[in-house]
DRENDREN-380277 format. One record per residue (C-alpha): residue number from 0; residue in three letters; y, x, z. Coordinates in Angstrom, 3 decimals. Each point is the difference from the previous one (the first is absolute). Last residue first. Example, Ala and Ser with C-alpha at 12.3 -4.5 7.8 and 13.67 -1.06 7.14 Angstrom:
# DRENDREN-380277
n->1 | res->ser | Y->-1.060 | X->13.670 | Z->7.140 $
n->0 | res->ala | Y->-3.440 | X->-1.370 | Z->0.660 $
This chain:
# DRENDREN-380277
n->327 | res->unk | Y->20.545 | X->13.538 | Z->12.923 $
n->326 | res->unk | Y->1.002 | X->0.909 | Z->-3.724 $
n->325 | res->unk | Y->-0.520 | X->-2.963 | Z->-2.101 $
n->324 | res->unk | Y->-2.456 | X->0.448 | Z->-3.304 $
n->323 | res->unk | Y->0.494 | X->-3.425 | Z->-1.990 $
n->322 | res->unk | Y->-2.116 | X->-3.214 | Z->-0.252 $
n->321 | res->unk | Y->-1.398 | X->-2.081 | Z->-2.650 $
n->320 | res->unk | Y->-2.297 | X->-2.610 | Z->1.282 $
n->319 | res->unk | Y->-2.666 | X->-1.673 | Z->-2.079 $
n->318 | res->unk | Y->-1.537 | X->-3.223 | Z->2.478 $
n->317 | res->unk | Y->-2.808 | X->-1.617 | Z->0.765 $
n->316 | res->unk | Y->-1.204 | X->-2.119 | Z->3.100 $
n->315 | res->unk | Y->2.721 | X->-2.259 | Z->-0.819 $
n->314 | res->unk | Y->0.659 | X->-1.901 | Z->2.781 $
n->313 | res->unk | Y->-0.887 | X->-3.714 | Z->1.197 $
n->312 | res->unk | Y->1.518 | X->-3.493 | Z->0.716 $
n->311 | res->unk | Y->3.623 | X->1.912 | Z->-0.813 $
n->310 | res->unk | Y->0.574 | X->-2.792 | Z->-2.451 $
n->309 | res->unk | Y->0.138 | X->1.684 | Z->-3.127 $
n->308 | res->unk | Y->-3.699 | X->1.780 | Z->1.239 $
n->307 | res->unk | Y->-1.652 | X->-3.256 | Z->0.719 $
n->306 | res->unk | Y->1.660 | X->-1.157 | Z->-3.805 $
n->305 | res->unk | Y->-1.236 | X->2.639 | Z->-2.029 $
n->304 | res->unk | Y->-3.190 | X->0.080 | Z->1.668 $
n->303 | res->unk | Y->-0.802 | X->-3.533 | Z->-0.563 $
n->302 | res->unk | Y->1.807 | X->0.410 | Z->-3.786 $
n->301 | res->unk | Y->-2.583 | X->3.390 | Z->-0.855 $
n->300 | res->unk | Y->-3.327 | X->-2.591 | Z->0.827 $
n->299 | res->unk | Y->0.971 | X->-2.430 | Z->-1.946 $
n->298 | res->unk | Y->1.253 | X->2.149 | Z->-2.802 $
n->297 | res->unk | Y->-3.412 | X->1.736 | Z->0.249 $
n->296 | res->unk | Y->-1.629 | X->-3.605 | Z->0.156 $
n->295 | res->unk | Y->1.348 | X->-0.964 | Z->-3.678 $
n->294 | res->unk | Y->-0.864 | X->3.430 | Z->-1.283 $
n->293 | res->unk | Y->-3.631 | X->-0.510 | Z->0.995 $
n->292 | res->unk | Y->0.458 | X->-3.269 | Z->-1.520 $
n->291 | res->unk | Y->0.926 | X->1.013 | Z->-3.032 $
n->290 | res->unk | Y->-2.549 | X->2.925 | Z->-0.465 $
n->289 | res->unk | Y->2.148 | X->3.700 | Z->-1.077 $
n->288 | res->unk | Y->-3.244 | X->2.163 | Z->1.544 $
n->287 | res->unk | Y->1.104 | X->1.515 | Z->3.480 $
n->286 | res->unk | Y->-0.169 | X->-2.762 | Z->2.335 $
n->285 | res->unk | Y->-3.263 | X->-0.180 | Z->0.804 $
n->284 | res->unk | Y->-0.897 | X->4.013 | Z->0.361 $
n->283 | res->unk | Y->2.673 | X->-0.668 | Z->3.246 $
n->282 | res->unk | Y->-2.382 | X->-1.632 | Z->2.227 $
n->281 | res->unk | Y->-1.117 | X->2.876 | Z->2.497 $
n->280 | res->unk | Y->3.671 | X->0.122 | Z->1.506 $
n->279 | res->unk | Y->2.246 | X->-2.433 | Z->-1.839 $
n->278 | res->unk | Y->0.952 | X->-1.720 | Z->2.891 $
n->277 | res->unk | Y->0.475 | X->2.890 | Z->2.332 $
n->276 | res->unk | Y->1.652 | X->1.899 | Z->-3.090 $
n->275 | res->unk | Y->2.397 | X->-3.344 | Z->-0.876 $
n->274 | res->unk | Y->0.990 | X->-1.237 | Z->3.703 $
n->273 | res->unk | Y->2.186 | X->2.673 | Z->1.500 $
n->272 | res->unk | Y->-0.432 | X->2.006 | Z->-3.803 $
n->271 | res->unk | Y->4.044 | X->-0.381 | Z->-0.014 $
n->270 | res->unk | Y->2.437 | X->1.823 | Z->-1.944 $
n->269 | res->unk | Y->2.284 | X->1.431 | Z->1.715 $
n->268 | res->unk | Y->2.668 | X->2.335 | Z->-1.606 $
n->267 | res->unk | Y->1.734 | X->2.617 | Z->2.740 $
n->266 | res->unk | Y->2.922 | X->1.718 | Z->-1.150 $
n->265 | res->unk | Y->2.538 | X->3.205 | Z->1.085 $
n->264 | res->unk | Y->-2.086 | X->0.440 | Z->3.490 $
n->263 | res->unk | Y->1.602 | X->2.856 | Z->1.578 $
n->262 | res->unk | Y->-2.914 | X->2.037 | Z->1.189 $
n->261 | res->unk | Y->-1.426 | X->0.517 | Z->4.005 $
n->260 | res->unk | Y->0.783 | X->-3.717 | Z->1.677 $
n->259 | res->unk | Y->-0.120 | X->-2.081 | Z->-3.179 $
n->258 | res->unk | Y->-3.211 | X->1.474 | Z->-0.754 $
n->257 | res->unk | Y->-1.571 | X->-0.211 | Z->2.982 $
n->256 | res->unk | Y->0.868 | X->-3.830 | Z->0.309 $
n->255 | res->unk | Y->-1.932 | X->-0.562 | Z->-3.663 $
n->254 | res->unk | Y->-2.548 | X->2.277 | Z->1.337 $
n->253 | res->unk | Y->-0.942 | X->-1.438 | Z->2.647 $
n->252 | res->unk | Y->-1.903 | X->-3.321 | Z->-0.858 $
n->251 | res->unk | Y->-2.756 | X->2.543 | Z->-1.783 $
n->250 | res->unk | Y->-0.554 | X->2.545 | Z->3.373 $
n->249 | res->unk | Y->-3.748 | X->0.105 | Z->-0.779 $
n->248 | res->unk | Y->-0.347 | X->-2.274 | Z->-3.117 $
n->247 | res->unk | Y->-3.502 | X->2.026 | Z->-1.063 $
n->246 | res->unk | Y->-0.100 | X->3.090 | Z->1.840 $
n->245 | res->unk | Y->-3.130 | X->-0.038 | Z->1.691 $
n->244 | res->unk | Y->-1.729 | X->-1.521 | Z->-2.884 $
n->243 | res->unk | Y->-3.052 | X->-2.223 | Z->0.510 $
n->242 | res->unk | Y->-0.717 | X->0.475 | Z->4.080 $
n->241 | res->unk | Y->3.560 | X->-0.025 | Z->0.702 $
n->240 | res->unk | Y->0.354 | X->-3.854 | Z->-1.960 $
n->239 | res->unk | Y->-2.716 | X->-0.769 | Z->1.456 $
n->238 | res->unk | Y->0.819 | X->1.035 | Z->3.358 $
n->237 | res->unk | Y->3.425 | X->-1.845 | Z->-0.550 $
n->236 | res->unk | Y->-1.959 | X->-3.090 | Z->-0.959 $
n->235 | res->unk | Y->0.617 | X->-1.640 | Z->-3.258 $
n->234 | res->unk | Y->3.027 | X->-3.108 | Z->-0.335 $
n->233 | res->unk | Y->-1.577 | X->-2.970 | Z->-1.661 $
n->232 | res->unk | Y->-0.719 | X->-1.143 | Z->-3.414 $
n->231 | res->unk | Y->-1.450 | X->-3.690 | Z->-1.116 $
n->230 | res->unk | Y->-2.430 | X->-1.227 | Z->-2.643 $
n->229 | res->unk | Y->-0.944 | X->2.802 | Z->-2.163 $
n->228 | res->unk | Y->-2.920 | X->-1.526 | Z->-2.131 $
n->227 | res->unk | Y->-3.242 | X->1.963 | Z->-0.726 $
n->226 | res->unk | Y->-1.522 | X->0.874 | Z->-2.928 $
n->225 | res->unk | Y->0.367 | X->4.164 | Z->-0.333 $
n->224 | res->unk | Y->1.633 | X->2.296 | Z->-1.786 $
n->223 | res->unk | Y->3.464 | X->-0.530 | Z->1.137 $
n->222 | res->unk | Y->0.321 | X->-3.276 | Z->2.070 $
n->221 | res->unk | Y->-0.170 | X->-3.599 | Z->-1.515 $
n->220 | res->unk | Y->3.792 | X->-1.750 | Z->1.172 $
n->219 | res->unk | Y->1.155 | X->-1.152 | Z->-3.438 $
n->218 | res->unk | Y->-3.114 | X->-1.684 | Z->-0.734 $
n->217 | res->unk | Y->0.346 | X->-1.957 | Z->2.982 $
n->216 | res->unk | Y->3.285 | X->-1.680 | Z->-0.818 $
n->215 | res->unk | Y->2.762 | X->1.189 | Z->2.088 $
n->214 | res->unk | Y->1.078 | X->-2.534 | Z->2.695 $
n->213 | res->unk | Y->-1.492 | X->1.684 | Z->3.810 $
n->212 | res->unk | Y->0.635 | X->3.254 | Z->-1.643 $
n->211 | res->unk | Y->3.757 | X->-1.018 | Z->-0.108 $
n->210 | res->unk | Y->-0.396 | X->-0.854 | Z->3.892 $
n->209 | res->unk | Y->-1.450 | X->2.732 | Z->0.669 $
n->208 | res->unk | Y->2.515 | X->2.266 | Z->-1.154 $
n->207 | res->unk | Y->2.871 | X->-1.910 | Z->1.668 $
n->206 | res->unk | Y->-1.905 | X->-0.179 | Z->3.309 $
n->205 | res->unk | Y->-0.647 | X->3.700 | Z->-0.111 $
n->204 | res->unk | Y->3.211 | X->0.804 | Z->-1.167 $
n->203 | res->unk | Y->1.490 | X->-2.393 | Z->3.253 $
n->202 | res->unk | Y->-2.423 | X->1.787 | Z->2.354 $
n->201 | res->unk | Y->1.513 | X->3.135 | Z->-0.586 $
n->200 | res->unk | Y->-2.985 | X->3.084 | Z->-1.429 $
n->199 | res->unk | Y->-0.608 | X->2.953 | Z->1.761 $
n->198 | res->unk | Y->-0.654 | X->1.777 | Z->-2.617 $
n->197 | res->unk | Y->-0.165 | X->3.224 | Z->2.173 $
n->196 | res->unk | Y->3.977 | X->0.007 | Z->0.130 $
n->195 | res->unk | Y->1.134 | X->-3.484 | Z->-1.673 $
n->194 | res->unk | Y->1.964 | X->0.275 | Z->-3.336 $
n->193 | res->unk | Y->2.162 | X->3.358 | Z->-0.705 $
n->192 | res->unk | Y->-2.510 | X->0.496 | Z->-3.446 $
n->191 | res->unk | Y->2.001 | X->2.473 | Z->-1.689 $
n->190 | res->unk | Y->1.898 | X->0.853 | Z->-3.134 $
n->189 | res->unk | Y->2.457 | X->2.830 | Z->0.942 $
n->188 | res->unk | Y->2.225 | X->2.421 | Z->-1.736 $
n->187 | res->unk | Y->1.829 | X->2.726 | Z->2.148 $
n->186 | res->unk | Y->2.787 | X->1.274 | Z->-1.719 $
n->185 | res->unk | Y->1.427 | X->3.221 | Z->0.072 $
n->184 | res->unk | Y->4.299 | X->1.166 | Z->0.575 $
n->183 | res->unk | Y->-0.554 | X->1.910 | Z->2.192 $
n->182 | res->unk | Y->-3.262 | X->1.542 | Z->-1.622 $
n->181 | res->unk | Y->-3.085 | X->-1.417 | Z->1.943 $
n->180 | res->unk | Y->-2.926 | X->1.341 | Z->1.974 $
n->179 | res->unk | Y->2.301 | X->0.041 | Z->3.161 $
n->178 | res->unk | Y->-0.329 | X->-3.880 | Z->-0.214 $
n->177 | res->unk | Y->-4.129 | X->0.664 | Z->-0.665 $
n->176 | res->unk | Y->-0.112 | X->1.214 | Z->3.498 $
n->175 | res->unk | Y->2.049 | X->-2.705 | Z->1.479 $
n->174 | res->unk | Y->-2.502 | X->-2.607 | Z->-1.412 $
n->173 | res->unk | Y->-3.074 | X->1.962 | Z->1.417 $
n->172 | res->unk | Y->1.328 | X->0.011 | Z->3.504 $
n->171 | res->unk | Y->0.712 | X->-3.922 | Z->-0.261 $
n->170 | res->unk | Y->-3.418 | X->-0.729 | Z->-1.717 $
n->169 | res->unk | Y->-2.072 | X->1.103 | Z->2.442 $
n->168 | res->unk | Y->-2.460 | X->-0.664 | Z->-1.991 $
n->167 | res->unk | Y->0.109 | X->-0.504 | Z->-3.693 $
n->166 | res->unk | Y->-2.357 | X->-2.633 | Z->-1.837 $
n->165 | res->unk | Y->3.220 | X->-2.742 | Z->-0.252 $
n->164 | res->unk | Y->1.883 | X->2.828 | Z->-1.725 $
n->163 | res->unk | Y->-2.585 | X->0.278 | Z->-2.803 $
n->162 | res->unk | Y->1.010 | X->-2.876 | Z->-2.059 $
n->161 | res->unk | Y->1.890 | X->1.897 | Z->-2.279 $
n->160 | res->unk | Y->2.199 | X->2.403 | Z->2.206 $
n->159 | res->unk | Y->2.270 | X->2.179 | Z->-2.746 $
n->158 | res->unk | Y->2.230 | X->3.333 | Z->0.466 $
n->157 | res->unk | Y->2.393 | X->0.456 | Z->-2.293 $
n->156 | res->unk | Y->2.742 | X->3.022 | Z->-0.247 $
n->155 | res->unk | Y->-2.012 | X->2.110 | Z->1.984 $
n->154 | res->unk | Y->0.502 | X->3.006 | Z->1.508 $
n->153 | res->unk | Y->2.275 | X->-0.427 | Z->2.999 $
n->152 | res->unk | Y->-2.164 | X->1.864 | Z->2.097 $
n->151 | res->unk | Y->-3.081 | X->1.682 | Z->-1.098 $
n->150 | res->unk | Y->-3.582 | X->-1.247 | Z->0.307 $
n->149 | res->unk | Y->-3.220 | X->1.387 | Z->2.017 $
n->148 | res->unk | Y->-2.589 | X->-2.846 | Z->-0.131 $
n->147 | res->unk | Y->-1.371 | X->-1.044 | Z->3.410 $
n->146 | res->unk | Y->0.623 | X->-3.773 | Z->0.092 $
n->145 | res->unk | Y->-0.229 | X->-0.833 | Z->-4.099 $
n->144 | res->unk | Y->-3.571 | X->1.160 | Z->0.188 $
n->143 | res->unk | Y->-1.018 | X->1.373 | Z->-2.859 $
n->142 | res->unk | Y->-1.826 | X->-0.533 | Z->-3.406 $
n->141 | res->unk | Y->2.981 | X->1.178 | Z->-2.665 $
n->140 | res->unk | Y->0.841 | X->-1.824 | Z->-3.165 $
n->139 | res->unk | Y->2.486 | X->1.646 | Z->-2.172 $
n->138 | res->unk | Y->1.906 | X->-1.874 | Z->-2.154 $
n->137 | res->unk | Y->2.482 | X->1.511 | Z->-2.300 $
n->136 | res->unk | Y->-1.937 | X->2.010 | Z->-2.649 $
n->135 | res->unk | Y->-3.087 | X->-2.097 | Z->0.349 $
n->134 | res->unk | Y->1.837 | X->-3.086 | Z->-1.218 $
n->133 | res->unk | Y->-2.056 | X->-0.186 | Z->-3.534 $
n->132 | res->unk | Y->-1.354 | X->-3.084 | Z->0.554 $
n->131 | res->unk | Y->-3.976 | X->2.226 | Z->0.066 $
n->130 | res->unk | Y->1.654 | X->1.754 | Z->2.597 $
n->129 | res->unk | Y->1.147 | X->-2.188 | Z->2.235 $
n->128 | res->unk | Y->-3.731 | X->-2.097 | Z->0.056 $
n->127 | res->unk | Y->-1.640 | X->3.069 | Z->0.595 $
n->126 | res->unk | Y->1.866 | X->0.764 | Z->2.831 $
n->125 | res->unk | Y->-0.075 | X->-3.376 | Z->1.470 $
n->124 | res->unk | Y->-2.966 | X->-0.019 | Z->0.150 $
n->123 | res->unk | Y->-0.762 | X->3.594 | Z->1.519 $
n->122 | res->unk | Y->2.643 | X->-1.529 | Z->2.977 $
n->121 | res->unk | Y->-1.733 | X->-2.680 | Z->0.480 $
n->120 | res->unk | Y->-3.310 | X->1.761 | Z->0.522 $
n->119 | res->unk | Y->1.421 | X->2.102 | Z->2.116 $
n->118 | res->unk | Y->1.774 | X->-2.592 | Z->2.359 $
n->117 | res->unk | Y->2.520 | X->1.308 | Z->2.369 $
n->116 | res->unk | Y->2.572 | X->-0.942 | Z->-2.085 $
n->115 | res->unk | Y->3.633 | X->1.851 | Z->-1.683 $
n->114 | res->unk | Y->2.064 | X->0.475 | Z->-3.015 $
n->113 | res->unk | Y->2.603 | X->1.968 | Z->-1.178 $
n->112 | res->unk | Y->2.157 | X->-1.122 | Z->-2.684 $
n->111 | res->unk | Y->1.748 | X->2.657 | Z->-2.318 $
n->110 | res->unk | Y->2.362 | X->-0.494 | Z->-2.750 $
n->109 | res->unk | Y->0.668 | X->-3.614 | Z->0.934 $
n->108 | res->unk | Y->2.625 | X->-2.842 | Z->-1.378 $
n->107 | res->unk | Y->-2.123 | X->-0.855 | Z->-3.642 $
n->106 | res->unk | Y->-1.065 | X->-3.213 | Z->1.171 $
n->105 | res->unk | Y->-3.707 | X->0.833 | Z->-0.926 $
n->104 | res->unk | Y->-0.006 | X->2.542 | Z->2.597 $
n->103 | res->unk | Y->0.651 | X->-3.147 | Z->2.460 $
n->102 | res->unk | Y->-2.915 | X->-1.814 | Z->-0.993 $
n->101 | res->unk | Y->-2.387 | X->2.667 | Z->-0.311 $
n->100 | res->unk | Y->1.181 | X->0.780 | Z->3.723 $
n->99 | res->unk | Y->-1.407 | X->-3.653 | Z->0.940 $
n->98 | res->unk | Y->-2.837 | X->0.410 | Z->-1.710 $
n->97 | res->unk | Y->-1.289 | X->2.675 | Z->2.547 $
n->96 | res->unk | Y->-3.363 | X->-0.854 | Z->0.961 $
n->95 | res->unk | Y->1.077 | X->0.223 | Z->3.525 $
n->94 | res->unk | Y->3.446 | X->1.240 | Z->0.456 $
n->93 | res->unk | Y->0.485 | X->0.211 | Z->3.651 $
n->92 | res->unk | Y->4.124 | X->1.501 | Z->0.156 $
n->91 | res->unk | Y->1.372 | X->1.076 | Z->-3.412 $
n->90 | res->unk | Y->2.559 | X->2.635 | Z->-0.574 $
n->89 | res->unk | Y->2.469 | X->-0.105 | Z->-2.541 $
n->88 | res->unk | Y->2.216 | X->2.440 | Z->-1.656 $
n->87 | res->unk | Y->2.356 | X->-1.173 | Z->-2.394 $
n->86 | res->unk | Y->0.583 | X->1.713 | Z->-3.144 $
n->85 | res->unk | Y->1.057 | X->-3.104 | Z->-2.693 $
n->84 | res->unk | Y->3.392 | X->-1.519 | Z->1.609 $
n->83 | res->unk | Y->1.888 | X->-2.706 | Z->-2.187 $
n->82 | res->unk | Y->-1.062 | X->-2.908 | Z->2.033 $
n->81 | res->unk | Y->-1.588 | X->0.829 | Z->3.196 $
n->80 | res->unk | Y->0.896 | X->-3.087 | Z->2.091 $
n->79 | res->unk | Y->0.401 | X->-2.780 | Z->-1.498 $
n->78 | res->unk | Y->-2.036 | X->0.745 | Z->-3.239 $
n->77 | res->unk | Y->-2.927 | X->1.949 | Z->1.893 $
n->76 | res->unk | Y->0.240 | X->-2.769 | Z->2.698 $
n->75 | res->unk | Y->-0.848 | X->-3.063 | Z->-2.621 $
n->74 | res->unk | Y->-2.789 | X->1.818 | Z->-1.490 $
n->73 | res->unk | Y->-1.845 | X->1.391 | Z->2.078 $
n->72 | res->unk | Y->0.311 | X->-3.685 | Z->1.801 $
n->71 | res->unk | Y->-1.323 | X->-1.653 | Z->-2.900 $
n->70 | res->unk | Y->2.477 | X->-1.629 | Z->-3.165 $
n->69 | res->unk | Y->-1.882 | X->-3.300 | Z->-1.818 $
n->68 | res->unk | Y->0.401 | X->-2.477 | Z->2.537 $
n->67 | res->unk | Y->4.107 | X->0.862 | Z->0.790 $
n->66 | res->unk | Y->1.546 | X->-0.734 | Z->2.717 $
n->65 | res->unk | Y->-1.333 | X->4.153 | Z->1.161 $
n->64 | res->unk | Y->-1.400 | X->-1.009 | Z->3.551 $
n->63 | res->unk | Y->-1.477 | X->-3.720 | Z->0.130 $
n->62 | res->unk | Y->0.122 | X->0.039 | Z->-4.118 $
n->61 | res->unk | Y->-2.206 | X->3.148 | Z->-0.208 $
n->60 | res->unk | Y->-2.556 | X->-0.930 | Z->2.426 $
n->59 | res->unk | Y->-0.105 | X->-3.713 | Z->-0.956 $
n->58 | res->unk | Y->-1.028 | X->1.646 | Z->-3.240 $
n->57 | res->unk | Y->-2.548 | X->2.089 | Z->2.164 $
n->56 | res->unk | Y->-1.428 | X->-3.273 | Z->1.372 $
n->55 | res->unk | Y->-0.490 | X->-1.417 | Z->-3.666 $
n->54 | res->unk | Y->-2.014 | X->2.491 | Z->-0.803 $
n->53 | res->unk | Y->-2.329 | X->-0.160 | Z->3.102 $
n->52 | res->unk | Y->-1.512 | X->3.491 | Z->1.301 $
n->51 | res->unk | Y->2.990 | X->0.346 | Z->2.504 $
n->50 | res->unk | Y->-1.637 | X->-3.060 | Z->1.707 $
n->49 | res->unk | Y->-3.214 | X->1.726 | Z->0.546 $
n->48 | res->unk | Y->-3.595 | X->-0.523 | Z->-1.213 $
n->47 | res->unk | Y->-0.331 | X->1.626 | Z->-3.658 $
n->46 | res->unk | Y->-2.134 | X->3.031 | Z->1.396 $
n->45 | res->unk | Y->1.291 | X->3.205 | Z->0.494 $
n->44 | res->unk | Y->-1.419 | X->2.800 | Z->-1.099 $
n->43 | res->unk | Y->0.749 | X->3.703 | Z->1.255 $
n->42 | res->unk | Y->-2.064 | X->0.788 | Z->3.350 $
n->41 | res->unk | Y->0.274 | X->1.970 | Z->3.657 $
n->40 | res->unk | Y->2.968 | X->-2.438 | Z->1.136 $
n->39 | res->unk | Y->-2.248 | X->-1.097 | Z->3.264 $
n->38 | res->unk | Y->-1.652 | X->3.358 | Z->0.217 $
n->37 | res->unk | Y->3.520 | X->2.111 | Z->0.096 $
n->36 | res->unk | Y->0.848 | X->-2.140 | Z->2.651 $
n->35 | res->unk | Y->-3.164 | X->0.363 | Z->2.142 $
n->34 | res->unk | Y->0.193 | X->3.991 | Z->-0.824 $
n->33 | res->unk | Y->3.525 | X->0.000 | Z->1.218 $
n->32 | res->unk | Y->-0.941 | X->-1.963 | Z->3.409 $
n->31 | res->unk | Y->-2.384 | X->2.218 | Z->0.724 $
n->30 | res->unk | Y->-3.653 | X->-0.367 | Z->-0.415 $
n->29 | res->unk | Y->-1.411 | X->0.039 | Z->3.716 $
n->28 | res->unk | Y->-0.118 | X->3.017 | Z->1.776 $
n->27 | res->unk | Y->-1.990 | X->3.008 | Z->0.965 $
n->26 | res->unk | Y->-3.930 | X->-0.280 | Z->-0.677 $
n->25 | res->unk | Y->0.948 | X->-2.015 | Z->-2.939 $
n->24 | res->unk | Y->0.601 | X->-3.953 | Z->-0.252 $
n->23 | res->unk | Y->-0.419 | X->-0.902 | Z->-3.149 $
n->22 | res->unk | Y->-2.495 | X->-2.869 | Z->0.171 $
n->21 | res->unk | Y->2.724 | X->-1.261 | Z->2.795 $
n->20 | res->unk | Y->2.662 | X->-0.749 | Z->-2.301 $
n->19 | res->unk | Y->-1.799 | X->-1.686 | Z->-2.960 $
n->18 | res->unk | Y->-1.936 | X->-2.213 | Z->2.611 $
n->17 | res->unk | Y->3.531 | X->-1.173 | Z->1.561 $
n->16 | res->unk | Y->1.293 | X->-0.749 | Z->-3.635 $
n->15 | res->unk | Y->-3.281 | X->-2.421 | Z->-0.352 $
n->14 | res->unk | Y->0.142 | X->-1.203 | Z->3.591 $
n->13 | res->unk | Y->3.862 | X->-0.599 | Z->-0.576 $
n->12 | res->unk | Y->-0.162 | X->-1.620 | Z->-3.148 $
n->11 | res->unk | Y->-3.243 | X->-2.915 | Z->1.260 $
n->10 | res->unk | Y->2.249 | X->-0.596 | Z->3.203 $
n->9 | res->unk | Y->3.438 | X->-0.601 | Z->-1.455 $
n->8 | res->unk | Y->0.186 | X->-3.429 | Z->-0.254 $
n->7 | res->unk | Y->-1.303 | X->-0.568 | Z->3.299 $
n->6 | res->unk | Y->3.171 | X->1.605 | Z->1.363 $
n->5 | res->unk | Y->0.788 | X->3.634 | Z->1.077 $
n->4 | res->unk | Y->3.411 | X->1.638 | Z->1.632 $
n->3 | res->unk | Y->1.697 | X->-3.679 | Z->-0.814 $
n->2 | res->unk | Y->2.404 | X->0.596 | Z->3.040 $
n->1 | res->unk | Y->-3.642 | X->0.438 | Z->2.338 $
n->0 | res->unk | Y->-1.683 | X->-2.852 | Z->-1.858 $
């Protein structure tokens, strides 16, 4: 209805997120759009109920970008790319609970990594957490808003977008801000989400998806923390999808093409998530334990997408790009 503005899938989300909205309405405005973001990532846990919370996915992980299942992505570009060097400067873009930065401190590259989010209570997390891994000497975990933040030119040797880039809008004047964050000769490291803007999903990942769900064994498909069966996914409303998180997938599909326009793009990786995280979505908690069959349906599952995305039938909606500074 109205380019998938609303459908009838929607309608129990949006009167819930539309009640949130309006009970806090003050005499002057509505919450802004800030506040509703900072509300939607305004917690810590995570339940076991996404694709990246699957073992076996985050092997596919490694082999899909590094070749090798036992060497991540920190990995893999610290010893291509920053071999030898031990007093880089990083700065990172949306850093939520901030494992990610743990992750690269532990490579031994970074003397200082700054780190930004919006969230408070993310950012207190994450603070606690750096400290008591002994990193609190070279990360330093800011709550800010990436957008207004007074930076210098040609500072950093790093700068990293970890799934953040896909919550940034407009995403083509924020991109050539960070390029005059960067030394010359910087890189800009990114591990995004560049599927459909708004989740706005194809109708041939949607048929893919279902169709898998359609052959899974019902005690593979029970939902997280409850008794019902997931039995088919579909594409959400774009006023849902506004309602939830303003910023969730806003400009996603261009930010591969942005990137390529403002950086020189030394490497992109893909590595899929077109059918696993819609699949997966809700359902992953079965497919963590080491189970025989559940293994036996994980391969399953990872050869379909293997093979739609070999033959062009769909694109990765993942990818880690490394890209250079260019001067415009």
């Amino acid at each position: 209805m109205f380019n998938n503005f609303v459908n009838i899938h929607d309608l129990s989300t949006i009167i819930k997120h539309s009640s949130k909205v309006f009970s806090r309405i003050t005499p002057k405005q509505i919450l802004s759009k800030q506040e509703r973001v900072k509300g939607a990532w305004a917690h810590t846990y995570n339940p076991i109920r996404n694709w990246w919370d699957i073992p076996a996915v985050k092997v596919r992980w490694n082999r899909l970008i590094s070749g090798d299942p036992q060497v991540d992505y920190y990995e893999y570009i610290s010893r291509k790319y920053f071999v030898n060097k031990n007093s880089l400067l990083a700065l990172s873009l949306g850093c939520g609970t901030g494992h990610r930065e743990l992750r690269w401190a532990e490579q031994g590259n970074f003397s200082c990594i700054d780190a930004y989010d919006l969230s408070e209570l993310r950012i207190k997390n994450a603070i606690n957490t750096v400290n008591q891994k002994g990193f609190g000497n070279i990360i330093n975990y800011h709550v800010g808003n990436v957008y207004r933040i007074e930076m210098r030119e040609n500072h950093y040797d790093v700068i990293l977008g970890e799934q953040s880039l896909h919550h940034f809008s407009p995403l083509e004047e924020f991109l050539l801000r960070i390029n005059k964050f960067l030394k010359p000769d910087g890189y800009f490291v990114v591990n995004e989400f560049v599927g459909p803007t708004r989740f706005q999903w194809t109708d041939r990942q949607l048929e893919a998806v279902n169709g898998l769900l359609s052959i899974l064994p019902a005690r593979f498909k029970t939902m997280w923390d409850s008794d019902s069966i997931k039995t088919n996914m579909f594409k959400p409303g774009r006023l849902r999808m506004i309602l939830s998180d303003p910023s969730e997938a806003v400009e996603s599909s261009s930010i591969e093409p942005l990137l390529h326009k403002i950086f020189e793009v030394v490497e992109v990786r893909e590595y899929g998530g077109t059918i696993l995280q819609l699949l997966f979505k809700g359902i992953a908690h079965n497919f963590i334990s080491e189970d025989a069959e559940a293994q036996r349906w994980l391969d399953i599952c990872f050869e379909v997408e293997d093979q739609l995305l070999a033959s062009r039938d769909i694109q990765s909606d993942f990818i880690l790009a490394v890209c250079k500074k260019r001067t415009l």
